[in-house]
Each structure stands twice: as C-alpha cells, then as structure tokens.
N, C-alpha and C positions, 0 to 999 in steps of 0.2 A: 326320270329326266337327268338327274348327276351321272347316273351311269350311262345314260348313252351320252352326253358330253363329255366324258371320262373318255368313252370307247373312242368315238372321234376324234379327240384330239388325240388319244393313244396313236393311232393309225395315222391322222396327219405325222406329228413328230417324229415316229417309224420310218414314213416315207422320206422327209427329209433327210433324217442319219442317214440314212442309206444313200442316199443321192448325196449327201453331201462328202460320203467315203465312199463314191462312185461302186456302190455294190449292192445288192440285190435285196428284199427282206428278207429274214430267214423262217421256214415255214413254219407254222406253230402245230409243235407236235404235244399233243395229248391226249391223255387217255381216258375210256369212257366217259366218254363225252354224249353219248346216250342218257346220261344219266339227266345232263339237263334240260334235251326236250322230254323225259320220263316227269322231270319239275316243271315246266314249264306248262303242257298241256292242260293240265290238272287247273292250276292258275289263272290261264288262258279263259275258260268256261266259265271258273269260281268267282272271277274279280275283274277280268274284262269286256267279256262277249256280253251285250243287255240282256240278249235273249233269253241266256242259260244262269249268268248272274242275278239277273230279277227273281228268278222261281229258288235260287240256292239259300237254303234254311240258312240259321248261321252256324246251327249243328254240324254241317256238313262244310262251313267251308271253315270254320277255323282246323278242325282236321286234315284238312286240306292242306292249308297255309304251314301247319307243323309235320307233315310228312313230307312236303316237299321242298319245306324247308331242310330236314334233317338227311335227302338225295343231296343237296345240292351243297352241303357241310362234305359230305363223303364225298363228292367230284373234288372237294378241294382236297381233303387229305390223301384223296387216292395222284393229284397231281401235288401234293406240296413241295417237291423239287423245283417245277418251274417257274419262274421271276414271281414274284407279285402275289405267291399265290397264298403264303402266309398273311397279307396282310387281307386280300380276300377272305380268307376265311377266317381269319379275327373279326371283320365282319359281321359276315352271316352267322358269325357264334356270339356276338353281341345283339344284332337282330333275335336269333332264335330263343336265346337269354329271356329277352323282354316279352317274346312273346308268350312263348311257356305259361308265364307267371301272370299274366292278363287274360285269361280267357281264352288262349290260342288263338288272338288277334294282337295287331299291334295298337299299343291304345296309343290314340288323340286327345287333345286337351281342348275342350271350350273354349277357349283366346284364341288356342292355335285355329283352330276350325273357323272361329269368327274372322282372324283376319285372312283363314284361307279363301273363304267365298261369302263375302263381308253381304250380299245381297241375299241368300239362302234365304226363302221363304219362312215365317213364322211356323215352326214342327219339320223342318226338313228333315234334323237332325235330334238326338234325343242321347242326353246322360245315358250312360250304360247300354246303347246301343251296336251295332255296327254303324257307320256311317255312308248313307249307300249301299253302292256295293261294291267300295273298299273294302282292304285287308284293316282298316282300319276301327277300332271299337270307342268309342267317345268317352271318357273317363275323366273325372274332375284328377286334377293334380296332386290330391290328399287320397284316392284311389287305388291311383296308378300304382305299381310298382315299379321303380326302376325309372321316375320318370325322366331321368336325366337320356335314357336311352332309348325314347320315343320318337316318335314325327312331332319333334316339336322344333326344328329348324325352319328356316324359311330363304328363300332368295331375297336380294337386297327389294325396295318396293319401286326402283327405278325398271327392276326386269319386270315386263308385264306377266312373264307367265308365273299361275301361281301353283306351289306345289312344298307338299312340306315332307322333311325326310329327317331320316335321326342320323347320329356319330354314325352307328353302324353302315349305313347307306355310306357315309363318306370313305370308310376304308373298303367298302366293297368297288367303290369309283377308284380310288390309290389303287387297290392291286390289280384289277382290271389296265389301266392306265398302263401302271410299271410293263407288267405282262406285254402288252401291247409296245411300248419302248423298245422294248429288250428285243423284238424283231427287225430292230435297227442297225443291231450289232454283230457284225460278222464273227467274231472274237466267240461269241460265249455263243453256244447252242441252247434249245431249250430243252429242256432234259424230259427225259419220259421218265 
C-alpha cells in the first residue's frame, strides 16, 4: 500500500514538473527489468493468489520471499545510477536483513497483528506461525530479531485501511517516489 502511494503520487508530481516546464516526461530507462517480474511471479502464487497461497507449506514460501527478494536487491544494484535508486535498495536490504534472521519471513508482532485486524477470530493467528498467507511470521518482540525493522508500522487509525509495513518498506516507497520525480525533469536524464 505505501508503495503504490509512493508510485502515484511519484507519477502525479512527474506530471505536473513537466507541465509545469511546458515539457514532456522523460522515459524511464532501465535495465533488466526482467528481473522483477522473474520476483514478482514467484510472490504472486506464494503470498497473494488463495488458490496457490493456501496449499504453499511455509517451507517453500519463505524461500521464496528470500530469493526473490535477493533478484529484486540485484535490479537495484544493476540500476544504482538512476534517481532513487540507492535509497530503494537501502530498502529492500533492510527488508532482506530482517528477514534472513526470522525464518525467511518477515516477522509481525502480536499488538501489531491485534491492532491490525482487531476482530481476527480466536486461533486465526498463532506465536511462531506464518500469518495467513502473508510474507508475514508472528513472533513475540523478545523473539524477533531486528524488531525495530519489522511490519510493526501502521497507518494513522483515522485511515480506514489497515496495513502494517516496516522502515524498510518506507525507503523502498522514497526511492520509488524520487525515481519517479525525476521524470519530471528535462535537465537530468535517467541514466542506464
């Protein structure tokens, strides 16, 4: 959810630079870019489709989550010239970090959980679990490793939607963003 508000508003403000220095966006050139539906896919089945998400052990999907997280570290270093894309992938190397060290899931914290879906039937969710079928693993706070660098954020409780993301998620939304800005600007190309 940050990151595709990230993306949006990157591409509105894009649009206005550019209209507002009567000129055109500039096209965003990068390279193997393969690489992230090669992460994406994978993801797609493991953590968002029911169908294939419900039968996925957790054997198979935290492996998942750390291989394609470690494609989608290399599309950044393989673009790290262009805008934004250091802080991207300071990111996803603060994501990959935590998860590593938890199981090859990203752990959740029990408060976090409870005020993420405060109605969650009695056993939806279980200590040392996956959560669902989130990337997410459920891990008390004395567990965790790293928990400063978990989904233990939250939207303010005025936004109805709920959804929890860690630091990492916020600088993967910053250079996304940037990146996306920076097609605003006639001046600076984006470098391959």
């Amino acid at each position: 959810m940050i990151l595709l508000t990230a993306v949006i508003a990157g591409l509105i403000v894009a649009l206005i630079r550019a209209r507002a220095g009567e000129r055109q966006l500039q096209p965003l050139r990068l390279r193997f870019e393969w690489l992230v539906v090669l992460s994406f896919i994978p993801q797609l089945f493991a953590f968002h489709l029911p169908a294939t998400a419900e039968r996925m052990p957790d054997t198979l999907a935290a492996p998942i989550l750390v291989i394609t997280q470690v494609l989608l570290i290399g599309f950044c270093w393989l673009n790290r010239k262009a805008p934004g894309f250091w802080i991207l992938g300071i990111g996803l190397g603060l994501n990959f970090l935590v998860i590593i060290l938890n199981q090859g899931l990203m752990p959740i914290s029990p408060e976090t959980v409870t005020r993420l879906v405060p109605d969650a039937p009695q056993g939806a969710w279980q200590v040392g679990e996956r959560m669902g079928y989130s990337k997410d693993i459920v891990l008390n706070i004395t567990e965790s490793k790293l928990w400063l660098l978990s989904d233990r954020l939250m939207l303010p409780e005025w936004i109805p939607y709920r959804v929890a993301f860690s630091i990492g998620d916020i600088f993967i939304a910053l250079g996304a963003f940037w990146l996306l800005w920076s097609l605003g600007d006639p001046d600076k190309k984006v470098k391959e």
